[in-house]
C-alpha positions in Angstrom: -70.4 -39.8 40.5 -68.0 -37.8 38.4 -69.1 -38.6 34.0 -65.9 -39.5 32.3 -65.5 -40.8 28.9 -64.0 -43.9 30.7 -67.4 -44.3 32.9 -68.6 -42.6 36.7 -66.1 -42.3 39.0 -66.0 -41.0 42.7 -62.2 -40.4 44.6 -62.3 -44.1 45.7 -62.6 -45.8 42.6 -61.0 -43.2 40.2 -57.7 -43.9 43.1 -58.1 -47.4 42.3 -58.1 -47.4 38.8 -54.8 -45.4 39.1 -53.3 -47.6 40.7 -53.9 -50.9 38.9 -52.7 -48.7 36.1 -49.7 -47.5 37.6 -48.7 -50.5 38.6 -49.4 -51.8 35.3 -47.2 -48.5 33.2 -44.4 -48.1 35.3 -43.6 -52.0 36.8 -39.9 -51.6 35.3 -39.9 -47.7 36.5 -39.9 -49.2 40.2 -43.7 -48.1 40.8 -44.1 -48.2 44.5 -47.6 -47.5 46.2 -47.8 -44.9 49.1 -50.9 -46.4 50.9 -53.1 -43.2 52.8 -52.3 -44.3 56.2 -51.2 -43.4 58.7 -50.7 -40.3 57.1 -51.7 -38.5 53.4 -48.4 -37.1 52.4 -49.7 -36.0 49.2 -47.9 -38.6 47.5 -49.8 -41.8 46.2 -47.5 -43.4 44.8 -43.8 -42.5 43.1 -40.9 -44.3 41.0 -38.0 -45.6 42.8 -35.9 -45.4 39.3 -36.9 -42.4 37.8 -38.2 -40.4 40.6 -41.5 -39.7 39.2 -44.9 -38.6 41.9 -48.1 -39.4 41.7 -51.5 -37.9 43.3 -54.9 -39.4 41.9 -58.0 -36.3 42.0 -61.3 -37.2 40.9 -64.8 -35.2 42.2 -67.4 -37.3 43.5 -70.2 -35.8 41.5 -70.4 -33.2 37.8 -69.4 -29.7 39.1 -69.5 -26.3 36.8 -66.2 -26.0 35.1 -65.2 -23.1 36.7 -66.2 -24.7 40.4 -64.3 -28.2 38.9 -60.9 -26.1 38.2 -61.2 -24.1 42.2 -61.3 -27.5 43.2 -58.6 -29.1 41.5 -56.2 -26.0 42.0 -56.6 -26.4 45.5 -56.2 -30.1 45.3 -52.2 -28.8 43.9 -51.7 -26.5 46.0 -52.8 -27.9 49.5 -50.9 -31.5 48.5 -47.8 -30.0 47.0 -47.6 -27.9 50.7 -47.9 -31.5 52.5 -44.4 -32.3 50.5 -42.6 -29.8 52.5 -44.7 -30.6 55.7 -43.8 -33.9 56.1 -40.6 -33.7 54.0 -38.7 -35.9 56.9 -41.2 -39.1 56.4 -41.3 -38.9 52.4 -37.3 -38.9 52.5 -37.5 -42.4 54.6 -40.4 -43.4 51.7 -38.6 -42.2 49.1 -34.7 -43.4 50.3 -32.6 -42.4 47.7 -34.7 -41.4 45.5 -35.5 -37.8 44.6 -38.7 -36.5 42.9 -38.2 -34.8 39.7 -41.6 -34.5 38.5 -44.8 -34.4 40.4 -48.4 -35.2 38.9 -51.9 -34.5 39.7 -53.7 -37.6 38.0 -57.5 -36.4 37.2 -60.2 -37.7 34.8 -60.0 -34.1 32.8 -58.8 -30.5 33.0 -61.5 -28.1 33.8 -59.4 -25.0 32.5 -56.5 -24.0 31.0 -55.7 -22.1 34.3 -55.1 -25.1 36.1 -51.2 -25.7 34.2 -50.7 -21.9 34.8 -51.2 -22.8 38.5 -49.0 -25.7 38.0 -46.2 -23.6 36.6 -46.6 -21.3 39.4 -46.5 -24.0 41.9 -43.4 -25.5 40.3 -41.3 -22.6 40.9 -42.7 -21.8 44.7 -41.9 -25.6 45.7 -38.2 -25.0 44.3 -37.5 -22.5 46.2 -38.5 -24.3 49.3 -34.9 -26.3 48.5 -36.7 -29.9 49.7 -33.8 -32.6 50.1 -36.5 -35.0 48.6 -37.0 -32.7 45.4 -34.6 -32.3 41.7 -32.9 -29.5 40.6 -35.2 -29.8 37.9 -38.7 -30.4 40.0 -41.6 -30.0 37.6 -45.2 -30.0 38.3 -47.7 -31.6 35.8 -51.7 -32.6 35.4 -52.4 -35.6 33.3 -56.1 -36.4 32.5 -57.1 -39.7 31.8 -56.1 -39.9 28.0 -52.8 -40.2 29.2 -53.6 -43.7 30.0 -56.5 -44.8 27.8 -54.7 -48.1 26.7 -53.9 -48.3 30.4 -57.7 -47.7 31.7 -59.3 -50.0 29.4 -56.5 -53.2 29.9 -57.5 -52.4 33.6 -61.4 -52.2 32.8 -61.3 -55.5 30.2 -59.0 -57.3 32.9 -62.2 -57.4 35.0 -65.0 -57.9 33.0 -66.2 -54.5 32.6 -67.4 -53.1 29.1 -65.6 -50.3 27.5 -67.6 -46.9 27.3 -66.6 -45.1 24.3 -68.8 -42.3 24.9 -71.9 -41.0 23.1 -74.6 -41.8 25.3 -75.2 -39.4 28.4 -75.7 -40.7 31.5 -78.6 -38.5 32.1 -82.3 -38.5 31.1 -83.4 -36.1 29.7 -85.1 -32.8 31.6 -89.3 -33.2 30.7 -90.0 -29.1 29.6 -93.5 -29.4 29.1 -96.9 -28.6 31.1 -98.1 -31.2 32.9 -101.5 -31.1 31.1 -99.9 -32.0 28.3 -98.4 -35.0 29.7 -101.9 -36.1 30.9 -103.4 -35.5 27.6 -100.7 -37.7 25.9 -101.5 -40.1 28.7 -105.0 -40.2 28.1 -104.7 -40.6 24.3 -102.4 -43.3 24.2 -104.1 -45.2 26.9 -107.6 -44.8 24.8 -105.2 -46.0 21.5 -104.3 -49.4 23.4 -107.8 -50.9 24.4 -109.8 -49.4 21.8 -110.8 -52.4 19.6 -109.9 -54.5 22.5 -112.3 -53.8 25.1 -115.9 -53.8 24.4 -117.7 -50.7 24.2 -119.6 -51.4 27.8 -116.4 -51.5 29.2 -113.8 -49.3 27.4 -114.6 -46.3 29.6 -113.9 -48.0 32.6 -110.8 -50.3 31.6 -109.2 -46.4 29.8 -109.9 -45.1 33.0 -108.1 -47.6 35.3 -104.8 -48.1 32.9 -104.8 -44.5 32.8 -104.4 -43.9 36.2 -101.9 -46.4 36.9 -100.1 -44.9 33.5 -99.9 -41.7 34.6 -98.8 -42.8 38.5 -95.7 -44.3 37.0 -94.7 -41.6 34.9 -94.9 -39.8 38.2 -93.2 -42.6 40.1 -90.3 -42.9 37.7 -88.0 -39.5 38.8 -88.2 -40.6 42.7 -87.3 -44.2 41.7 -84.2 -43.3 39.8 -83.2 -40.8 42.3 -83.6 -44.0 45.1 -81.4 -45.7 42.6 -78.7 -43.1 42.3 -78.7 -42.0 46.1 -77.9 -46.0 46.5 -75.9 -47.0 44.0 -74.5 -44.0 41.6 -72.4 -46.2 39.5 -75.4 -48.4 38.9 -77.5 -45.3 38.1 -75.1 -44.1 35.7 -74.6 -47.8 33.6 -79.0 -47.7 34.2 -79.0 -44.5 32.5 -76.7 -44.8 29.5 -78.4 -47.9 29.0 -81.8 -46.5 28.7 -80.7 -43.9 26.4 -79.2 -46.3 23.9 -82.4 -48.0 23.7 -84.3 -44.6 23.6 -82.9 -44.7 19.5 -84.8 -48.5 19.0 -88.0 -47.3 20.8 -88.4 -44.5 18.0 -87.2 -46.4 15.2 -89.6 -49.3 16.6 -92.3 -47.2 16.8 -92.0 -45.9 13.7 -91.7 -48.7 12.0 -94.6 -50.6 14.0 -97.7 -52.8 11.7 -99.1 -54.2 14.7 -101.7 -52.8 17.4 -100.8 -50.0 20.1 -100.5 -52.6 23.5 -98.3 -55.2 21.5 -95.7 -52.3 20.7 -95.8 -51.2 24.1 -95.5 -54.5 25.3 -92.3 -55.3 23.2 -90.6 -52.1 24.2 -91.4 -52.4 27.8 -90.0 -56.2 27.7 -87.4 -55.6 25.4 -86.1 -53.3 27.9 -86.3 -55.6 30.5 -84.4 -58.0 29.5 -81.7 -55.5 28.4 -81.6 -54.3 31.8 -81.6 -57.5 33.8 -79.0 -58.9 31.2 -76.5 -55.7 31.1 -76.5 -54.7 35.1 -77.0 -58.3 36.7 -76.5 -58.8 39.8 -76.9 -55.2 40.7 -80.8 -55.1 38.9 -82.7 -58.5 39.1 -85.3 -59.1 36.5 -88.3 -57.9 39.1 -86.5 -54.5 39.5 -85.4 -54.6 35.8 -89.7 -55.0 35.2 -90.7 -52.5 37.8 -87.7 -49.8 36.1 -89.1 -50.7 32.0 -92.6 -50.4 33.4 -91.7 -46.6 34.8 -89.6 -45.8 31.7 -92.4 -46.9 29.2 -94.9 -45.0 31.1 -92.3 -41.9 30.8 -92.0 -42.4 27.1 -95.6 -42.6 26.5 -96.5 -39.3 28.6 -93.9 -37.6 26.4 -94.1 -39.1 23.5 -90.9 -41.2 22.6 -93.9 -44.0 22.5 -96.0 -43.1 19.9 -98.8 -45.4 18.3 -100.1 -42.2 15.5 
């Protein structure tokens, strides 16, 4: 999925929210859809009144910015080319209408060089002299800002929360030795039955929570990658989630009176319920346990859950 300020999108969905938006801006304009079959003319959609084009780009996952700008020059250039290739089945499309602007629709512009190439572009596919193009044919690249009130009618039509950014959609990458994440392990693990277990039995009981500790840390990044190879958009809301409540974890913690395996228990079912209650139906509330159990096991090997 492809991290917008406007939430993940991948080509089919980003298309999809263009259209409903579309539909929704230019009603009065004469906004007619150009469905992909039986043939991509690089046209998506155009106004009848004002003879406006539309072609919808979005990546299906983050790319460098330099690799993200290759990739949506190319996107200009090979659709503007399908104009003049099938110029004979747009002008039955288009009927009277001629285009007089053209416009790559994409979630954010990678580089500046991507409205040189569209300047560039606009005076090549002039002088091809197209009966279905204006005098005055220009070639633009809006990002999604151009339709913020647009994208979140469209996203609070059905249901979905607004994102207004802030939290990343990515955990964070663990930098240190794994020692040290078995030490922390250890230590908190000792921390959460000491004065709970008697001394007969503490080494025992530290040694079997630790182990099953320290396999769910190790669990957790081949559980979220099952999670994102199955459901990115999921993955993504799981994420951002996760990290919002990262900010109550510390502030719980520091704040804490009680003993060690209550606070863990309050964060780990705290964020359970947050999960089962923000992604339902995607998460139900045995995989929003099994995901708070690997989370808090994370946090405790690298210290977001602290008991000092």
């Amino acid at each position: 999925m492809f991290q917008t300020s406007y939430g993940p999108f991948d080509g089919n969905s980003w298309e999809q929210l263009c259209q409903l938006v579309f539909k929704r801006k230019f009603t009065v304009d004469g906004y007619t859809h150009i469905p992909a079959t039986p043939g991509d003319y690089g046209l998506e959609g155009f106004t009848k009144t004002t003879g406006c084009g539309f072609q919808c780009y979005c990546p299906d996952k983050l790319y460098p910015a330099k690799e993200l700008y290759e990739k949506q020059r190319d996107k200009i250039t090979t659709d503007l080319k399908k104009l003049q290739t099938n110029e004979a089945d747009l002008k039955k499309i288009l009927g009277s209408t001629k285009l007089r602007r053209w416009y790559l629709v994409t979630p954010t512009i990678a580089h500046n060089d991507l409205v040189k190439h569209a300047q560039a572009k606009e005076a090549e596919v002039r002088g091809w002299n197209l009966s279905i193009l204006d005098t005055d044919f220009q070639v633009l690249v809006h990002d999604a800002d151009h339709y913020a009130a647009e994208i979140q009618e469209m996203q609070l039509a059905v249901g979905k929360a607004l994102d207004f950014g802030g939290l990343p959609t990515t955990l964070p990458v663990l930098g240190s030795s794994a020692d040290t994440y078995q030490q922390n392990v250890m230590r908190k693990t000792r921390a959460r039955l000491e004065n709970r277990v008697p001394m007969g039995k503490l080494e025992e009981r530290v040694a079997r929570l630790y182990q099953a500790t320290l396999r769910e840390f190790l669990d957790h990044d081949a559980h979220f990658r099952r999670i994102n190879d199955t459901a990115p958009t999921v993955h993504s809301r799981l994420v951002r989630l996760i990290n919002g409540y990262e900010a109550h974890v510390v502030e719980t913690c520091s704040t804490w009176e009680g003993t060690p395996q209550e606070l863990t228990e309050k964060i780990r079912d705290g964020l359970a319920e947050r999960i089962a209650r923000e992604l339902a139906p995607s998460i139900d509330e045995t995989g929003a346990s099994q995901i708070a159990r690997l989370m808090v096991s994370r946090w405790i090997a690298v210290c977001e859950v602290d008991y000092g």
